[in-house]
C-alpha positions as CSV (number, residue, x, y, z in Angstrom):
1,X,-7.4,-3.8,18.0
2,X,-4.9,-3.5,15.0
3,X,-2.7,-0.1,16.4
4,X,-2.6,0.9,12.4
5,X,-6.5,0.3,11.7
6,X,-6.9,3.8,12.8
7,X,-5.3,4.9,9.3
8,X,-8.8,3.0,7.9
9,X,-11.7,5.9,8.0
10,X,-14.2,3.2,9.7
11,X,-16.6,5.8,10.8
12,X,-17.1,7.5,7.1
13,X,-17.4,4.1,5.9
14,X,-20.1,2.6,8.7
15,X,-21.5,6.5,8.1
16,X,-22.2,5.5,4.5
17,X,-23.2,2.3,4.5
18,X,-24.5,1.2,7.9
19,X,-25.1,-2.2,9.3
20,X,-24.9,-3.5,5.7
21,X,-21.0,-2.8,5.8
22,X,-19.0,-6.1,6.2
23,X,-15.1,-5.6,7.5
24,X,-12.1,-7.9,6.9
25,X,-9.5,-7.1,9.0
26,X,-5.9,-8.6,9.5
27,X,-2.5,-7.5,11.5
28,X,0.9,-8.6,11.8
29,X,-0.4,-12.2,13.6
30,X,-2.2,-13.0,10.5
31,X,1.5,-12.9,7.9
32,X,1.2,-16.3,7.0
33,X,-2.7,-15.9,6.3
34,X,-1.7,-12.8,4.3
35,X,0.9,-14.4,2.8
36,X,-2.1,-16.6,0.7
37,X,-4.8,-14.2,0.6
38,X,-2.6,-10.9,-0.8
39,X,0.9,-12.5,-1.7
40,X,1.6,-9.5,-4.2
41,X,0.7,-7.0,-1.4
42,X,3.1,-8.8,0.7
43,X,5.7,-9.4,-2.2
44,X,5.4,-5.7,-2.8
45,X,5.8,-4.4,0.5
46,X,9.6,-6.9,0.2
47,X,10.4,-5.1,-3.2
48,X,9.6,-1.4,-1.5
49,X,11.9,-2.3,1.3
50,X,14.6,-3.5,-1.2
51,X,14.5,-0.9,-3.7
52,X,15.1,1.4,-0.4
53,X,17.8,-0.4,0.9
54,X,19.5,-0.3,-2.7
55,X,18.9,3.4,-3.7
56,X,19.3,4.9,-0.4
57,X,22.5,3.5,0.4
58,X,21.1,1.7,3.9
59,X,23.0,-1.6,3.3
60,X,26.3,-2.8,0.8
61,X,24.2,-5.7,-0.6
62,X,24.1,-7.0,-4.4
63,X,21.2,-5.3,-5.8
64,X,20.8,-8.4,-8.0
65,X,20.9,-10.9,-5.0
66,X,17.3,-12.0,-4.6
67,X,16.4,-11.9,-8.5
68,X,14.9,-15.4,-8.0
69,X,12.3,-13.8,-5.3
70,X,11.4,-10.9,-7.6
71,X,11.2,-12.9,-10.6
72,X,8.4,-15.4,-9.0
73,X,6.8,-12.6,-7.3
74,X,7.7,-14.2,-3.5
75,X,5.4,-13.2,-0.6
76,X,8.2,-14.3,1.6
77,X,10.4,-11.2,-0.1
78,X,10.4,-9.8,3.2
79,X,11.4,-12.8,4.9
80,X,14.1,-13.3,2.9
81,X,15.4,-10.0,3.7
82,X,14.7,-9.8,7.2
83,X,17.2,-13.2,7.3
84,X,19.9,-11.6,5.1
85,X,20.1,-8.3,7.1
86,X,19.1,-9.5,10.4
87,X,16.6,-6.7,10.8
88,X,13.1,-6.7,10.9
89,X,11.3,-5.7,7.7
90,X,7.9,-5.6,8.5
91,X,7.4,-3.9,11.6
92,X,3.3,-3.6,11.9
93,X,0.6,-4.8,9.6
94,X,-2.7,-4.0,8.5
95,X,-5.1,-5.3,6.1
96,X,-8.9,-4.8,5.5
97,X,-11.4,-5.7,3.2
98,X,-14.8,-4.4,3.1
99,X,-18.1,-5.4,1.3
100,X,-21.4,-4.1,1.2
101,X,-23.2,-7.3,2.5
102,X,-22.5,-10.5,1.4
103,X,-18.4,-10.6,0.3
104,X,-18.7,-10.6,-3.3
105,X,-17.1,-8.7,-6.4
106,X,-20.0,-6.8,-7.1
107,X,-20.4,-5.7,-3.5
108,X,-16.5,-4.7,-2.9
109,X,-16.5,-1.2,-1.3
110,X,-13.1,-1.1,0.2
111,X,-9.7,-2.5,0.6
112,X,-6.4,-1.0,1.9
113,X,-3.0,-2.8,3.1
114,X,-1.1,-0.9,5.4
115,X,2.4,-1.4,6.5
116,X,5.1,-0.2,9.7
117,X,8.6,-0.7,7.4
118,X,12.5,-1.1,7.5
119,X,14.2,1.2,8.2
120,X,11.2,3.5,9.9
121,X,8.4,4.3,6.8
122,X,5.0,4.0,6.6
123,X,4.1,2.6,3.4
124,X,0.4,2.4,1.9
125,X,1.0,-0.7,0.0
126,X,-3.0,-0.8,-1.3
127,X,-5.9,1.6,-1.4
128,X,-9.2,1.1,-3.1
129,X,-12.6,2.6,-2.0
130,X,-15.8,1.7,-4.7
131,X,-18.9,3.2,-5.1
132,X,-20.7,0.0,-6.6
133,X,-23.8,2.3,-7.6
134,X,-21.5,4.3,-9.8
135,X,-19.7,2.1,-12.1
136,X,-17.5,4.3,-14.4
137,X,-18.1,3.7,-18.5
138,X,-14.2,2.8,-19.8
139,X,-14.6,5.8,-22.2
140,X,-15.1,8.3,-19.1
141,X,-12.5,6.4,-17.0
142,X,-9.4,8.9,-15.9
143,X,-7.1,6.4,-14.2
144,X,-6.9,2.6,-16.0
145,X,-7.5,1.1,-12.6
146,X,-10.7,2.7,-11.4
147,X,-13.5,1.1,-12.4
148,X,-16.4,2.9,-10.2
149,X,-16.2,5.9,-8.8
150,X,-14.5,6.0,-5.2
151,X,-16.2,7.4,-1.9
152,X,-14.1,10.2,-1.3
153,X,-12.2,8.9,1.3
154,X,-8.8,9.0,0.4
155,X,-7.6,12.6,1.8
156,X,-9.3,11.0,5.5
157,X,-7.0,8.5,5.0
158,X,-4.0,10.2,4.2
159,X,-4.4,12.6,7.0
160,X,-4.9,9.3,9.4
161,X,-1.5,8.1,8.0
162,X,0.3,11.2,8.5
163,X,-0.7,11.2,12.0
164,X,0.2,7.6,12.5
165,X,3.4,7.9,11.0
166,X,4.4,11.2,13.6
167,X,2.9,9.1,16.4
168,X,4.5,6.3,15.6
169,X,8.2,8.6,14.9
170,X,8.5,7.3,11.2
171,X,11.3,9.2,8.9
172,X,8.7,8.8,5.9
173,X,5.4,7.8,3.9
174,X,5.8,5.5,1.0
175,X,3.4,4.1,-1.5
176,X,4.0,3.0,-4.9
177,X,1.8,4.2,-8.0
178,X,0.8,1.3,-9.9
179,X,0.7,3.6,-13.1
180,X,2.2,7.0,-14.5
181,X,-1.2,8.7,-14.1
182,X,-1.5,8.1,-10.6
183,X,1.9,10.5,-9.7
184,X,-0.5,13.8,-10.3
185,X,-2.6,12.8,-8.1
186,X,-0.6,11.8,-5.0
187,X,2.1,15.0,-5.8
188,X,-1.5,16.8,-4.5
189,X,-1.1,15.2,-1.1
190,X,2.6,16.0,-1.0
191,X,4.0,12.8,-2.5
192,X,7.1,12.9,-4.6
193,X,9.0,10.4,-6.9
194,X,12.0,9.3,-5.2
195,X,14.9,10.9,-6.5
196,X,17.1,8.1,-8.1
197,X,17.6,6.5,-11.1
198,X,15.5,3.6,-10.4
199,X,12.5,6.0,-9.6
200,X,13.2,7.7,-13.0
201,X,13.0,4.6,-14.7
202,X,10.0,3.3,-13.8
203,X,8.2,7.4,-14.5
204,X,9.3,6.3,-18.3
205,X,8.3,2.6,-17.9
206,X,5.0,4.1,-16.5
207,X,4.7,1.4,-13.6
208,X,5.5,0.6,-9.9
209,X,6.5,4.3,-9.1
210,X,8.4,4.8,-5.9
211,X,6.8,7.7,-4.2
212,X,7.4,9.5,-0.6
213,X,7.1,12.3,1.7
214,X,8.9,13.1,4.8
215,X,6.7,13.1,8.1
């Protein structure tokens, strides 16, 4: 057993939809795997841990350095850095994928990516949970991502990764909101933008927003 698949809320989800639920799931054994299945979760857990290292101060390094790795969106980011600092970027993995029967689109229902990071944060790198009976007309849709309503899962979640992260002795949480509308809606489970220029940026760009709390 994967020691952060307990962050997942399996039960709600085999609650909801029974035998018919179909479950993915990958740890830190399965990085090259990952590395072709999700290589821009895995390229974005790299950039998290950068952007860290750079705005908090944790290293002297050229914050320009690994351009090349951003620029073609690198699943081996973290690799990179892990060689450059000699320390160990990715601590812990988890990955799962869930379907309602067979594993197709139309049948997604979940998927989450999970990560134990440099120096000591918890990062949600991916959350997505889908109602597929409730598809959501784009003129009704409130955030640009969602296509279908969600399950209602998300606060079980973040509770699961708060108590991971304290079991686990982590400083902080970290996620990154893919858009500007997303920051309202993590500030309500106590997530705030980082506080550095970088952060600020990206609020006005509207995209790949730096977020945290402390455990």
């Amino acid at each position: 057993m994967h020691q952060l698949s307990v962050i997942l809320p399996k039960s709600q989800l085999v609650d909801r939809f029974g035998a018919k639920l179909v479950l993915e799931e990958y740890g830190k054994n399965d990085l090259k795997l990952l590395a072709t299945k999700i290589p821009q979760g895995l390229h974005g857990l790299g950039g998290s841990v950068w952007n860290r290292i750079v705005t908090k101060g944790w290293h002297q390094v050229d914050p320009q350095q690994l351009a090349p790795y951003f620029r073609s969106r690198s699943p081996a980011l973290h690799q990179v850095i892990s060689k450059l600092l000699d320390v160990e970027v990715i601590r812990d993995i988890y990955y799962a994928k869930g379907w309602r029967g067979a594993k197709r689109r139309s049948n997604l229902v979940m998927e989450m990516l999970v990560a134990w990071l440099y120096r000591n944060d918890l990062h949600l790198g991916d959350i997505t949970f889908i109602n597929p009976d409730k598809p959501i007309p784009k003129a009704r849709r409130k955030y640009q991502f969602q296509t279908h309503e969600g399950l209602g899962l998300l606060p079980d979640l973040l509770a699961n990764m708060r108590g991971k992260a304290k079991e686990l002795g982590c400083e902080q949480l970290t996620l990154t909101a893919a858009a500007a509308e997303q920051v309202g809606l993590f500030n309500r489970f106590g997530f705030t933008v980082e506080d550095n220029d970088n952060a600020r940026l990206t609020v006005k760009i509207g995209y790949g927003i730096p977020m945290e709390q402390d455990v």
